[in-house]
C-alpha positions as a Python dict, from the first residue, in 0.01 Angstrom:
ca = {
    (1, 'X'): (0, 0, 0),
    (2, 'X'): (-214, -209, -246),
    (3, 'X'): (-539, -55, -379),
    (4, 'X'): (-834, -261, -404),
    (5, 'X'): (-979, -332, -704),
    (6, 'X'): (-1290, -180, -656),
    (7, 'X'): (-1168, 155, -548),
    (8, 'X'): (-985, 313, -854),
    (9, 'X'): (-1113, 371, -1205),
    (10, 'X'): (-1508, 363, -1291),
    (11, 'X'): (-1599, 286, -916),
    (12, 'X'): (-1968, 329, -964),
    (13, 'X'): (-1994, 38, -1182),
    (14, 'X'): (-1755, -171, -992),
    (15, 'X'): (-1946, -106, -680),
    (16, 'X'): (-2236, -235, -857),
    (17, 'X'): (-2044, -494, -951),
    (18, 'X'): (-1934, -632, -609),
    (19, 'X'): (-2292, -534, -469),
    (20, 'X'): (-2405, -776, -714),
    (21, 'X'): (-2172, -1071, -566),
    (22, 'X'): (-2247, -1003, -240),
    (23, 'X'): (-2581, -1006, -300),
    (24, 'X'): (-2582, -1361, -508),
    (25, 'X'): (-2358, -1457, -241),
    (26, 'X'): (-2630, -1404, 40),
    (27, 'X'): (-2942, -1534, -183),
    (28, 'X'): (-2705, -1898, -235),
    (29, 'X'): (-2674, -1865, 180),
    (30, 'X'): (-3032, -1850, 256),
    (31, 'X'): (-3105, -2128, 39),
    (32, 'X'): (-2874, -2340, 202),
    (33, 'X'): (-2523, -2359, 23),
    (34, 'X'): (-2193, -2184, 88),
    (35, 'X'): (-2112, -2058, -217),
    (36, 'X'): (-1762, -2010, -385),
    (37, 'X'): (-1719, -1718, -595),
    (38, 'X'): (-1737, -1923, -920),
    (39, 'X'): (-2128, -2001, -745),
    (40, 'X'): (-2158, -1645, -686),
    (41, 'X'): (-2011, -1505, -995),
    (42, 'X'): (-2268, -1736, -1178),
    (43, 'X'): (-2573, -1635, -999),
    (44, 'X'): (-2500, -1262, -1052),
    (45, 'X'): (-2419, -1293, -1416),
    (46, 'X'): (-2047, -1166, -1354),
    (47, 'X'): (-1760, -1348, -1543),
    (48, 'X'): (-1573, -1539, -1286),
    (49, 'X'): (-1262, -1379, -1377),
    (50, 'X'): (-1415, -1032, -1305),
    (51, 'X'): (-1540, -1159, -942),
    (52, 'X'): (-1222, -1299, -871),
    (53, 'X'): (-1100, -958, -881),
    (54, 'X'): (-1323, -848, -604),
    (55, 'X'): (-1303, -1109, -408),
    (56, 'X'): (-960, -1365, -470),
    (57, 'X'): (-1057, -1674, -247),
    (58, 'X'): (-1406, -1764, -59),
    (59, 'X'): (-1345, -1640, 205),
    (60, 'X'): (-1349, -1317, 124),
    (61, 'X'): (-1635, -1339, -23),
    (62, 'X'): (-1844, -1488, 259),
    (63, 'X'): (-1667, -1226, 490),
    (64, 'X'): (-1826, -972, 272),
    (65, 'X'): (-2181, -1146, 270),
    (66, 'X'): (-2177, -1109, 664),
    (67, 'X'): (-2392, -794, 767),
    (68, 'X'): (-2201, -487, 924),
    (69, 'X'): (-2475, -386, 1171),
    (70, 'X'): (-2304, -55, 1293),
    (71, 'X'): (-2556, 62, 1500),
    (72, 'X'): (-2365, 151, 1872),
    (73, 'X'): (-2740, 81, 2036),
    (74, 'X'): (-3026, -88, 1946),
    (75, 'X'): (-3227, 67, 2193),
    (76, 'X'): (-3444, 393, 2092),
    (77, 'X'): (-3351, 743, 2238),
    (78, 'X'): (-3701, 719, 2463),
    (79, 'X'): (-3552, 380, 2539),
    (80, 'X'): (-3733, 334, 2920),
    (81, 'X'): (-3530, 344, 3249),
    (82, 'X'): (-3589, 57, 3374),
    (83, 'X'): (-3293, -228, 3289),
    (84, 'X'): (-3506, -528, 3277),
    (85, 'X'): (-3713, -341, 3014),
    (86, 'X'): (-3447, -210, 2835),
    (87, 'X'): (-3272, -521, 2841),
    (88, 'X'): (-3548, -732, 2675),
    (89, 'X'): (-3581, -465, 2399),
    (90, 'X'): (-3237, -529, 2373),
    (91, 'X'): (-3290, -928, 2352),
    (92, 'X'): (-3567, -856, 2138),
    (93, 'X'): (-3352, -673, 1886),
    (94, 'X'): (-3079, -948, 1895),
    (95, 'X'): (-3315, -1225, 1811),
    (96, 'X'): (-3463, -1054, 1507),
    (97, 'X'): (-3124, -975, 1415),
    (98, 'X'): (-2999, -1383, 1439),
    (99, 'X'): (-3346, -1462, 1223),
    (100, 'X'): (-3323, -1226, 988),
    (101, 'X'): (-2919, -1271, 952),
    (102, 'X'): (-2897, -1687, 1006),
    (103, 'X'): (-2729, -1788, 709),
    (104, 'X'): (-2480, -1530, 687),
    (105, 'X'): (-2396, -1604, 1052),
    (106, 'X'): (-2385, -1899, 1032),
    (107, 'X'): (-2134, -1898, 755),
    (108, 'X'): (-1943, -1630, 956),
    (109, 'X'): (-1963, -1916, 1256),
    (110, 'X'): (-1773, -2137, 1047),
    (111, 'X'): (-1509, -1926, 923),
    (112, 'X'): (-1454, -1811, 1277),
    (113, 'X'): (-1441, -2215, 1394),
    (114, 'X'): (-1203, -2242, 1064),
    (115, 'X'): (-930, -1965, 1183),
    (116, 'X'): (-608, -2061, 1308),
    (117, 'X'): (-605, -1976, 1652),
    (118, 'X'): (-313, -1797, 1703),
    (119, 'X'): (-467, -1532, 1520),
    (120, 'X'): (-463, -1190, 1695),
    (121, 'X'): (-797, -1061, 1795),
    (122, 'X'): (-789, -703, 1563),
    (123, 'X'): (-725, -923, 1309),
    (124, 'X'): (-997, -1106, 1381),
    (125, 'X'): (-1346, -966, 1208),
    (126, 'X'): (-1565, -1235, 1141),
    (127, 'X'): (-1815, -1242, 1449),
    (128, 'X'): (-1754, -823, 1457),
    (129, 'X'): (-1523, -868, 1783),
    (130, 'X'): (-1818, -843, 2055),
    (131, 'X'): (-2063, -586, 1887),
    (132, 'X'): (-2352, -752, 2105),
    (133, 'X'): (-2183, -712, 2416),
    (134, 'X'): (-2167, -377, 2379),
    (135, 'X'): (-2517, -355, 2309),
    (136, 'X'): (-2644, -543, 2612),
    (137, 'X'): (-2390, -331, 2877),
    (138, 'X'): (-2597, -28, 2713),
    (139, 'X'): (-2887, -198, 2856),
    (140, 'X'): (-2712, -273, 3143),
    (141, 'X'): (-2624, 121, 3184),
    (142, 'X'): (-2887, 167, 3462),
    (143, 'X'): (-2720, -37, 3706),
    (144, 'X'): (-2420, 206, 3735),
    (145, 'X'): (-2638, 420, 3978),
    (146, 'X'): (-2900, 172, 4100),
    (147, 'X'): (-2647, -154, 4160),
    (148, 'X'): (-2279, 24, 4147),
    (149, 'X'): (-2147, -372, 4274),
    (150, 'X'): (-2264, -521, 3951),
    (151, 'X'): (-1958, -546, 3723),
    (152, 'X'): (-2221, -498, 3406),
    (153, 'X'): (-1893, -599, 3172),
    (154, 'X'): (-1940, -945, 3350),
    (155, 'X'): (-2260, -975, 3299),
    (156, 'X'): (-2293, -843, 2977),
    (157, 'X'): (-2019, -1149, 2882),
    (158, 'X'): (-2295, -1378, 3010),
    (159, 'X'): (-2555, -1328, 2867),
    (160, 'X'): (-2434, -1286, 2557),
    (161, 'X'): (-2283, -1614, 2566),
    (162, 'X'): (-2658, -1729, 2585),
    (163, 'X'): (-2772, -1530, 2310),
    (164, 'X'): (-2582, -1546, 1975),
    (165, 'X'): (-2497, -1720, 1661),
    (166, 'X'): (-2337, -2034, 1913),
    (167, 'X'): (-2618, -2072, 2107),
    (168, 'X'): (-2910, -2036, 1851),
    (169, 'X'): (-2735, -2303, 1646),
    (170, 'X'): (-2694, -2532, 1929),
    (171, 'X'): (-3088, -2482, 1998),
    (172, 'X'): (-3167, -2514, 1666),
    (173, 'X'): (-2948, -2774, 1559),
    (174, 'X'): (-2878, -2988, 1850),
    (175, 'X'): (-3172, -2953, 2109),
    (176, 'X'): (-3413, -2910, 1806),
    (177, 'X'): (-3653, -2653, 1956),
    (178, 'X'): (-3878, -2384, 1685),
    (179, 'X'): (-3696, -2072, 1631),
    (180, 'X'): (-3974, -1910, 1841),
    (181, 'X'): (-3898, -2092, 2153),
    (182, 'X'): (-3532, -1992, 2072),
    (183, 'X'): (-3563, -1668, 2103),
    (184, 'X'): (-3772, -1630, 2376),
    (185, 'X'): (-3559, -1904, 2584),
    (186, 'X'): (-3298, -1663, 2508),
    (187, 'X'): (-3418, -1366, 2631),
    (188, 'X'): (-3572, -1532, 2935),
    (189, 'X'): (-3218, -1663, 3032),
    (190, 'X'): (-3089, -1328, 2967),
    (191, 'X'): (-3392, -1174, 3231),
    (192, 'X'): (-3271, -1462, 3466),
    (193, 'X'): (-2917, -1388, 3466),
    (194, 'X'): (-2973, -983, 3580),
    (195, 'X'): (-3202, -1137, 3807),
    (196, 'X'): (-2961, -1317, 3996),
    (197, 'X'): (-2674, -1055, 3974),
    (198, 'X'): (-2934, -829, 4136),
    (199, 'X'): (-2991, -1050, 4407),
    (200, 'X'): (-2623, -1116, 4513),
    (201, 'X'): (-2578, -735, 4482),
    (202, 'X'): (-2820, -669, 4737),
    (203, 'X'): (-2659, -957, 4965),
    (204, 'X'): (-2347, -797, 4939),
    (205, 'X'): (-2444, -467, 5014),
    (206, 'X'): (-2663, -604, 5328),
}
């Protein structure tokens, strides 16, 4: 099995190293360019022979630009009962996230549009294979007692097709409306969608 680069001989300074592309790498994303290691190797000061060693093609390098967020919730441990409240903390969280993040997922956007499709799914890390909608079925959790009916896998699906990278780009982008309004058409639609699973719960139980 190959070793990378990075992790054999003086790995402190190589981990500098990289953190030092990755870092260039991000700064030449948020000003508005998608930067090939040669861009990023410049910017950090690194021969571009060195950063081809970390990273061989662009890809790579963009792929390690994305963030990892790693966190299995982003709701608190006093996060309230109540799943429309914990569901627009959740919302809340996941806009800051796309604001703070936008280049980078952007750029993971278009490597994920630029994959051949026949890839296989765990082989597939780019847009972090559904991260979010794990996060929103954790605000969903309530409804396991309160609304048993309510397939909250479903519904997590749903709303988080309204509420990442695709559709913040498509409301930036295409239907030109502030960042603001973004996020808070995002987690209104979010609100309406529980909203109306809730009400063809109860007309299924009646």
């Amino acid at each position: 099995m190959e070793v990378p680069y990075e992790s054999t001989g003086r790995i402190r300074q190589k981990r500098r190293t990289r953190d030092a592309l990755v870092g260039a790498a991000r700064s030449l994303l948020e000003s508005g360019s998608t930067p090939t290691v040669e861009q990023a190797a410049d910017a950090a000061g690194i021969s571009r022979t060195t950063a081809y060693r970390y990273f061989p093609n662009q890809r790579e390098l963009l792929l390690a630009a994305i963030p990892a967020i790693d966190r299995p919730s982003l709701l608190e441990q006093d996060a309230p009962d109540d799943v429309h409240a914990r569901l627009d903390l959740v919302m809340a969280e996941q806009t800051e996230i796309l604001r703070k993040w936008e280049p980078q997922l952007r750029a993971a956007l278009r490597l994920s549009l630029d994959q051949e499709p026949q890839t296989p799914r765990d082989g597939r890390p780019v847009l972090r294979q559904g991260r979010a909608i794990a996060w929103i079925e954790d605000a969903l959790a309530p409804l396991a007692e309160s609304h048993p009916h309510i397939d909250r896998r479903r519904l997590a699906v749903a709303i988080r097709a309204g509420s990442g990278i695709e559709a913040w780009v498509w409301m930036v982008d295409i239907a030109s409306v502030s960042r603001t309004e973004a996020a808070a058409l995002m987690r209104e639609s979010a609100q309406a969608l529980l909203a109306a699973a809730l009400t063809r719960s109860g007309d299924r139980s009646g």
